[in-house]
DOPALO-245591 format. One record per residue (C-alpha): y, x, z; residue in one letter. Coordinates in Angstrom, 2 decimals, padded with zeros to 5 digits, always signed. Each point is the difference from the previous one (the first is absolute). Layout:
N
[[Y, X, Z], A],
...
END
This chain:
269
[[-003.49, -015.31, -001.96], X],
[[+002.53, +001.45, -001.81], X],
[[+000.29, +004.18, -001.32], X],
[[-001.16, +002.48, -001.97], X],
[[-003.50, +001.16, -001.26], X],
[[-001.04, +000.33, +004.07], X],
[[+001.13, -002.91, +000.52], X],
[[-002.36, -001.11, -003.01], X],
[[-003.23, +001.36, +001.42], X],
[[-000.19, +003.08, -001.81], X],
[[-002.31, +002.46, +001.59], X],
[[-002.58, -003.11, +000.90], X],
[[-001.64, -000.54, -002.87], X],
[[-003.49, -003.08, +000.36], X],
[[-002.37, -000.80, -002.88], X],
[[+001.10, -002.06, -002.30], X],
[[+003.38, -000.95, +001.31], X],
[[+002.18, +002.69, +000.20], X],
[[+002.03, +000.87, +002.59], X],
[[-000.18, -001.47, +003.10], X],
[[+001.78, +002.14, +003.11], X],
[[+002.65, -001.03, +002.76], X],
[[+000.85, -003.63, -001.14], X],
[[-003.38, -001.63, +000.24], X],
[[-000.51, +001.87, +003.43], X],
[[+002.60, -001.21, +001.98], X],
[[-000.23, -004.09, -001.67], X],
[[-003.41, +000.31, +000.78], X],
[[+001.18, +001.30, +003.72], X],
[[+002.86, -003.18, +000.18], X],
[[-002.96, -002.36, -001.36], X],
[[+002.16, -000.27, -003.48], X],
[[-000.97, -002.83, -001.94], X],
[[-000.62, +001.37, -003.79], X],
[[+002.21, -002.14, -001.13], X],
[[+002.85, +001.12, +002.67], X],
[[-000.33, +003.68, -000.96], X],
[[+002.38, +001.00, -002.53], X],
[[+000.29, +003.82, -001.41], X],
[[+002.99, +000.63, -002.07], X],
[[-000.41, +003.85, -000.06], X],
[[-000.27, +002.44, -003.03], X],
[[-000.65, +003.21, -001.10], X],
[[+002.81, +002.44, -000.28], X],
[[+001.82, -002.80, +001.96], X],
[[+003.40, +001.70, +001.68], X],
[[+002.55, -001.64, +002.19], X],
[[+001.94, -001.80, -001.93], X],
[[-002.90, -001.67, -002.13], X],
[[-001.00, -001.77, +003.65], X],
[[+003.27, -001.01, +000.29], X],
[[+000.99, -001.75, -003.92], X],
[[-003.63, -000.59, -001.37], X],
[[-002.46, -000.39, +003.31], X],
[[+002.53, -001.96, +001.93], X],
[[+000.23, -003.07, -001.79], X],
[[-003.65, -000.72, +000.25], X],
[[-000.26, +001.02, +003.72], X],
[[+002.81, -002.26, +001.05], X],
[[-001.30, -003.25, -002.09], X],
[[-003.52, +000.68, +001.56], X],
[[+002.13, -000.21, +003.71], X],
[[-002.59, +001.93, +001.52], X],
[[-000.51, +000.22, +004.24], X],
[[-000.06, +004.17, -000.39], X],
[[+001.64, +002.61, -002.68], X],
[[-002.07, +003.52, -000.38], X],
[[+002.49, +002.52, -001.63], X],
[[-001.78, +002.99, -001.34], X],
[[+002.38, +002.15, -002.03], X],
[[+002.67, +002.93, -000.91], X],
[[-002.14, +002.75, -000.65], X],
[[+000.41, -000.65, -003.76], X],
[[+003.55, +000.76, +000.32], X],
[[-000.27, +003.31, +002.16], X],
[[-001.26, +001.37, -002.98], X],
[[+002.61, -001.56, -002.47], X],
[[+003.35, +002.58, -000.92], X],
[[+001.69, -003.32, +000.35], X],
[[-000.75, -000.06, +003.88], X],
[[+002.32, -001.98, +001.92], X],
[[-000.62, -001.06, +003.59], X],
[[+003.26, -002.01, +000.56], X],
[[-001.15, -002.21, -002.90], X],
[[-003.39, -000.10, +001.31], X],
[[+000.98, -001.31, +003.53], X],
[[+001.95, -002.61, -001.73], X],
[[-002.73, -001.63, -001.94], X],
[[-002.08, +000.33, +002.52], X],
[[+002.73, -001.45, +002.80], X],
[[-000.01, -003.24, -002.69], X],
[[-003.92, -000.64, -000.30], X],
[[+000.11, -000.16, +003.70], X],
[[+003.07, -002.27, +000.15], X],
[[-001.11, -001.90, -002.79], X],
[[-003.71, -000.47, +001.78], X],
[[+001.30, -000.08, +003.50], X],
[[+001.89, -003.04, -001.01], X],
[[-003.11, -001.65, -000.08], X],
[[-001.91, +000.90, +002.80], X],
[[-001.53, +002.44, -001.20], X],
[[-001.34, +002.99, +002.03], X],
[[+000.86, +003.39, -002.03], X],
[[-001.70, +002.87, +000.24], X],
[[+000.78, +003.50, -001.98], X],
[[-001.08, +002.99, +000.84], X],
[[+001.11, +003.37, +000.10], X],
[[-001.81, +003.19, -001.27], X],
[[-001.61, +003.08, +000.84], X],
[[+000.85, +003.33, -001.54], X],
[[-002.54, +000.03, -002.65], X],
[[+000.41, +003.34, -001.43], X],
[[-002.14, +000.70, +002.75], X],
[[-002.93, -001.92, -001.74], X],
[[+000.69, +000.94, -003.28], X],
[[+000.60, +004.02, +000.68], X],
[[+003.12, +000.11, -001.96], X],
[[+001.37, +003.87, -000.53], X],
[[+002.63, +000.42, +002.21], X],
[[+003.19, -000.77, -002.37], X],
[[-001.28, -003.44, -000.36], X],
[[-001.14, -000.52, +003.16], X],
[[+003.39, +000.55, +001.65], X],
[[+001.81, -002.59, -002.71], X],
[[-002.81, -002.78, +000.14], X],
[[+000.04, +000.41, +004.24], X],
[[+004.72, -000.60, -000.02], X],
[[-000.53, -002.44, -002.12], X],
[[-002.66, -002.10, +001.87], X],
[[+001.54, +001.19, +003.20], X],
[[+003.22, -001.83, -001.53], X],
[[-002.02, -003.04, -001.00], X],
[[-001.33, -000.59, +003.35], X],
[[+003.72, +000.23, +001.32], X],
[[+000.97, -002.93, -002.31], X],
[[-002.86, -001.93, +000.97], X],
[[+000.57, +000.82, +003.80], X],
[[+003.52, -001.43, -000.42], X],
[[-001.15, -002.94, -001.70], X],
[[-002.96, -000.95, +002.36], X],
[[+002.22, +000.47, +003.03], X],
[[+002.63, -002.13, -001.33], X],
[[-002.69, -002.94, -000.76], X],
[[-001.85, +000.50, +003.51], X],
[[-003.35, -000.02, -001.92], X],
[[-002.80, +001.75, +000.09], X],
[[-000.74, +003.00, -002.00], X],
[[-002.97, +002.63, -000.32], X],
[[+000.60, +003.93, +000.14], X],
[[-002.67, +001.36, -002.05], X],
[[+000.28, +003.53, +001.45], X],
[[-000.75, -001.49, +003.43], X],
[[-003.23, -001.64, -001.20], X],
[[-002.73, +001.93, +001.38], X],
[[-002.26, +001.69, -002.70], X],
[[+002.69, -000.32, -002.46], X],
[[-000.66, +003.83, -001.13], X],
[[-003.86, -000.07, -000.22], X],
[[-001.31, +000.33, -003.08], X],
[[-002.13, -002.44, +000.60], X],
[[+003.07, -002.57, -000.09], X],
[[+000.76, +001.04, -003.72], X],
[[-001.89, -000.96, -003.59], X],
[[-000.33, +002.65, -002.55], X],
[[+003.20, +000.02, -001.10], X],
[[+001.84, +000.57, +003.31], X],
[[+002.67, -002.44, -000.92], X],
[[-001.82, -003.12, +001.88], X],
[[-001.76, -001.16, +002.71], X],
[[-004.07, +000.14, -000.44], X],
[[-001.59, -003.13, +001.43], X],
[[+000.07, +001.21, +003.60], X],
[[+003.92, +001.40, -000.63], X],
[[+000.57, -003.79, -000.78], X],
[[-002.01, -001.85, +002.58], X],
[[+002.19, +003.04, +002.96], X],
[[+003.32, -001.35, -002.34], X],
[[-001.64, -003.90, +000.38], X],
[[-000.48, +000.44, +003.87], X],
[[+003.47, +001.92, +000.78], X],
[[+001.55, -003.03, -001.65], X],
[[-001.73, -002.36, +001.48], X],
[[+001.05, +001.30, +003.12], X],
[[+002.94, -000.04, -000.66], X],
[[-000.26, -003.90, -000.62], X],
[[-001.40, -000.20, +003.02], X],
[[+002.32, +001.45, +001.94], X],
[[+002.48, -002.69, -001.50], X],
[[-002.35, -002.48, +000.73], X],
[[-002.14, -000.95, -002.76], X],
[[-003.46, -001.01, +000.79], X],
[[-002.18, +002.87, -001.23], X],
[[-003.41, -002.46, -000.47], X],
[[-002.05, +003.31, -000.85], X],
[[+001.30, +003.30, +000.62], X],
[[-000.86, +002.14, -002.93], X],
[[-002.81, +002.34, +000.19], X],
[[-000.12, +003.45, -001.26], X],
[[-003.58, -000.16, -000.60], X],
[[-000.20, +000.69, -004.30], X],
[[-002.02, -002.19, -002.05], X],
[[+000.42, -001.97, -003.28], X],
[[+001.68, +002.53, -001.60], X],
[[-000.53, +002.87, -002.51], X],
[[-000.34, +003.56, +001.30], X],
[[+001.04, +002.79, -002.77], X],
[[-002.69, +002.91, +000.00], X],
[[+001.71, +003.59, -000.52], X],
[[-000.14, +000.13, -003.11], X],
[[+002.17, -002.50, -000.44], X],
[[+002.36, +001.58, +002.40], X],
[[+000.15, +003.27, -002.43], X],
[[+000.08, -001.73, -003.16], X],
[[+003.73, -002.46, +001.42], X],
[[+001.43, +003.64, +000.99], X],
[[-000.72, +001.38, -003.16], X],
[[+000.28, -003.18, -002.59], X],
[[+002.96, -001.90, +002.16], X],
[[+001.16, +001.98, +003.22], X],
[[+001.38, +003.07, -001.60], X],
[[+001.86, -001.77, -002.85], X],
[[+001.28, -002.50, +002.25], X],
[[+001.52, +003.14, +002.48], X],
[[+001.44, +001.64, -003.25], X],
[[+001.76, -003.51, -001.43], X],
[[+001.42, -000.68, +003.79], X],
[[+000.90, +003.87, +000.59], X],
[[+001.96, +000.00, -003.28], X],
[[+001.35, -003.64, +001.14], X],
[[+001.02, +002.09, +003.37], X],
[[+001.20, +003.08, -001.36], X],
[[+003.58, -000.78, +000.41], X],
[[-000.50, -000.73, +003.57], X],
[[-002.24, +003.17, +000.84], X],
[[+002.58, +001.86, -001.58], X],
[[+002.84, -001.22, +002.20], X],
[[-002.26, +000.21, +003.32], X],
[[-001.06, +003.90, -001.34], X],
[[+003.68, +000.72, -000.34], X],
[[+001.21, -001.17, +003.26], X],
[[-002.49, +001.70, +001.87], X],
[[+000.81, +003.38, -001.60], X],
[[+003.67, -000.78, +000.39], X],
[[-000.88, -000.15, +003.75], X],
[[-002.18, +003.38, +000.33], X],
[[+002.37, +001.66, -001.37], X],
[[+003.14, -001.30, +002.47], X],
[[-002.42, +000.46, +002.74], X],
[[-000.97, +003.55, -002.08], X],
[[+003.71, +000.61, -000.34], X],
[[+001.42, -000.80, +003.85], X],
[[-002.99, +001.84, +001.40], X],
[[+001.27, +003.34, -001.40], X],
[[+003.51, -000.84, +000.24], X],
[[-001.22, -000.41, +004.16], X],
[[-002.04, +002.95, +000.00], X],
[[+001.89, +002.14, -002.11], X],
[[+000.85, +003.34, +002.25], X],
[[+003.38, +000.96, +000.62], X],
[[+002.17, +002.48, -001.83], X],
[[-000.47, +003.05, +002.50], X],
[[+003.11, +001.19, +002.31], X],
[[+000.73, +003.06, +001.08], X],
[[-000.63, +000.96, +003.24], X],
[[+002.12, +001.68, +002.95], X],
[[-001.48, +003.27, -000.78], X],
[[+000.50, -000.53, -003.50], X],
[[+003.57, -000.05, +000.08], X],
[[+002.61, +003.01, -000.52], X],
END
């Protein structure tokens, strides 16, 4: 497993072990040996930290299959680059594929949708994960491997899905992620020993007041350090859109304008 903070477990938290989430689920669906599970993934984790410091480790453990969870780190980075992104990813899949090694990234949902973002932000975050998923389209098809859409994942909106900081999965949001990629596996033929069920247990359930006190202690300051992180961005998407309603403004009256009046046959002397 190799990602970000998902990719982790974040969002499945058990009793005294931390996090758990989509790793565990799908080795315990491909009958993964402890010892033959490997998790390279950290928090804050973008793109390029898969490829130069998770790598390494994934490709002298020479595993049979390759989860990629991550990217949505850098959507909200000012330094945002897909092109860059596609190429890091295009060499962790090279780099694995040269093994054997069955790769599977995946590609996101529009997640301002979960996290109600005003409308400003919405519209930047949305381009640039619609841009990410076009990198990693390009990549996947060029690699023939498999690759999970997120937005296509039924039940990836329900609220349900989320924790209580609408940033990651909740336990049944990563047993739906651990069963669309095991799917996906088994569609390239890996045996799937136990398909993953999205029954909950084992884990930790937050009560509401937990939900109230992340939005107030963590989610709002956490909106406010990525908005300002963002601003630059929002700035250019708010300026191009009014630069557009006011051509469209501008070519509708220019079209509808009414003629200079004429004078008429009866008019004339």
């Amino acid at each position: 497993m190799l990602g970000d903070s998902t990719a982790v477990g974040l969002g499945d938290p058990v009793p005294g072990r931390g996090w758990r989430g989509v790793g565990p689920f799908v080795a315990r669906a491909l009958d993964v040996a402890p010892d033959g599970y490997l998790n390279t993934a950290f928090t804050g984790a973008r793109m390029r930290c898969v490829r130069y410091d998770q790598l390494p480790a994934a490709t002298t453990h020479r595993p049979d299959v390759a989860l990629v969870i991550v990217g949505m780190n850098d959507t909200l980075r000012s330094d945002f680059d897909a092109a860059a992104m596609a190429a890091d990813l295009d060499h962790v899949m090279t780099t694995l594929g040269a093994l054997g090694t069955i790769v599977v990234p995946v590609r996101f949902h529009d997640h301002g949708k979960v996290f109600r973002l005003p409308g400003p932000l919405y519209r930047a975050l949305k381009a640039r994960i619609d841009e990410l998923n076009e990198a990693i389209g390009t990549v996947v098809r060029r690699h023939g491997m498999p690759c999970l859409d997120l937005a296509a994942m039924p039940g990836a909106y329900d609220l349900a899905s989320w924790s209580v900081d609408r940033l990651h999965p909740s336990e049944l949001g990563h047993r739906m992620l651990a069963k669309g990629l095991t799917e996906q596996l088994g569609e390239a033929g890996v045996e799937i020993v136990e398909p993953v069920s999205l029954a909950c247990s084992g884990g930790l359930q937050p009560t509401t007041a937990q939900h109230v006190g992340w939005l107030v202690l963590k989610g709002i300051p956490w909106l406010w350090r990525r908005s300002r992180d963002l601003l630059p961005y929002v700035a250019s998407i708010l300026a191009a859109s009014a630069k557009e309603s006011y051509l469209t403004w501008r070519d509708g009256t220019e079209v509808t304008a009414a003629p200079e009046p004429q004078p008429s046959a009866l008019q004339i002397r």
